[in-house]
C-alpha positions as CSV (number, residue, x, y, z in Angstrom):
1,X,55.3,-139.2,-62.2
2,X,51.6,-138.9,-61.9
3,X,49.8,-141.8,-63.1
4,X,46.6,-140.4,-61.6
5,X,46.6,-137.1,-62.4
6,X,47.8,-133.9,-60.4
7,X,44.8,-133.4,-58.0
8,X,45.1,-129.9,-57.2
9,X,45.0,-129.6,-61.0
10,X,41.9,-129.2,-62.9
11,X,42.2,-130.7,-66.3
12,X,41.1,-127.6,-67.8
13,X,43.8,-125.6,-66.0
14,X,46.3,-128.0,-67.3
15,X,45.3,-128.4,-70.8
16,X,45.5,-124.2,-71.1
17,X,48.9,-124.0,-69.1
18,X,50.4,-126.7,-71.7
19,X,48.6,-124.3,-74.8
20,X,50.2,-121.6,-73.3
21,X,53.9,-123.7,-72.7
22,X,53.7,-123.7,-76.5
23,X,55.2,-120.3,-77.1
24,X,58.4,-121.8,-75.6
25,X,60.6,-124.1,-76.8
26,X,61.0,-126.7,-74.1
27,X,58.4,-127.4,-71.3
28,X,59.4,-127.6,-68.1
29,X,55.9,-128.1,-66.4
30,X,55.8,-126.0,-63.5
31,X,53.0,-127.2,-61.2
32,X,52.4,-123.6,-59.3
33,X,51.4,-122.0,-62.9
34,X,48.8,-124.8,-63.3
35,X,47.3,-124.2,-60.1
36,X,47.5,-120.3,-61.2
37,X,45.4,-121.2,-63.7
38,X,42.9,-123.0,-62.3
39,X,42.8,-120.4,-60.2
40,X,41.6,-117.7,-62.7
41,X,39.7,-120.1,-64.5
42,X,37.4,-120.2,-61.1
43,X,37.8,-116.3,-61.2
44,X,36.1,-116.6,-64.2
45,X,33.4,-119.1,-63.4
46,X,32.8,-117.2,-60.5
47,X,32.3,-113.6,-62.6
48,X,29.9,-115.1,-64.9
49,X,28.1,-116.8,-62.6
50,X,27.7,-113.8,-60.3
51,X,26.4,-111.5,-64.1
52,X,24.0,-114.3,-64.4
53,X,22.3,-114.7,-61.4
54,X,21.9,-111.1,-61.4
55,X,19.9,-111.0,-65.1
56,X,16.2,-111.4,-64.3
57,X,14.7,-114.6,-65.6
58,X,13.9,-114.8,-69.5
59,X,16.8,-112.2,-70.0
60,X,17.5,-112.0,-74.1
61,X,20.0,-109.5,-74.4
62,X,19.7,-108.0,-78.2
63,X,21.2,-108.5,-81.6
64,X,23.1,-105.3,-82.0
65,X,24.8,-104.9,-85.5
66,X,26.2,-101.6,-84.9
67,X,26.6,-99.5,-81.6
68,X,25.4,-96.5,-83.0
69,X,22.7,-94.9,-81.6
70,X,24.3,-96.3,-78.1
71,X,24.9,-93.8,-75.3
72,X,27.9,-95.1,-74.4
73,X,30.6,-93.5,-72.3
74,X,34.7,-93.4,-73.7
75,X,35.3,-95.9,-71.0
76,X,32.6,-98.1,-72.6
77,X,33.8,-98.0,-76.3
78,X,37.5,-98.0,-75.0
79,X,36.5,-102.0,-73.9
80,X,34.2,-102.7,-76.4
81,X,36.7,-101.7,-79.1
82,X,39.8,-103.9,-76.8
83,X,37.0,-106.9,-76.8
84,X,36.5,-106.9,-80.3
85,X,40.1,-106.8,-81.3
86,X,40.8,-109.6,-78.7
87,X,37.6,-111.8,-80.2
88,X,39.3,-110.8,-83.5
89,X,42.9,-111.8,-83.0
90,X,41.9,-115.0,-81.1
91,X,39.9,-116.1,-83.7
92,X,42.6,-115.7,-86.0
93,X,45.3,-117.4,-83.9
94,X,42.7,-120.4,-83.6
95,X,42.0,-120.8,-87.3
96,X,46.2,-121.3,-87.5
97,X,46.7,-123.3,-84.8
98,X,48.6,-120.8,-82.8
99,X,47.1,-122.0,-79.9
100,X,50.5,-120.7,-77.8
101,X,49.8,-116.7,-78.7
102,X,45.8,-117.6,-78.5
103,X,45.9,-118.4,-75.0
């Protein structure tokens, strides 16, 4: 059906919709979810390249091995804490090949 490729589909956006279609036990290929993500794929370009233009030049940020000492407001821990358990679990489902849940 499309020998050369779905052009308002990244490949990027296609290769995460079909890791997501995994979860499910047929695929029926829906070309608006593609474009959905593709769409918040750019979101995403778009949020980190906005954080890093806005770094001054040479930016390092630092090792941290514990965020004590950190004034850091509940808001702030809330998300680190949800990050870290999402770094956690994703590395997880990667190491066995649950790449359905992991995306």
């Amino acid at each position: 059906m499309f020998p050369d490729g779905i052009p308002e589909c990244g490949t990027d956006a296609l290769r995460f919709s079909l890791l997501a279609y995994m979860v499910q036990k047929s695929i029926n290929l829906d070309v608006k979810i593609v474009i959905g993500y593709r769409q918040f794929g750019n979101k995403l370009w778009n949020i980190n390249k906005f954080a890093l233009s806005n770094f001054p030049e040479g930016f390092q940020p630092e090792k941290l091995n514990s965020l004590k000492g950190l004034k850091l407001s509940i808001s702030d821990k809330w998300i680190i804490t949800r990050l870290s358990e999402l770094i956690t679990t994703t590395n997880e489902r990667f190491d066995n090949y649950d790449f359905g849940n992991m995306a």
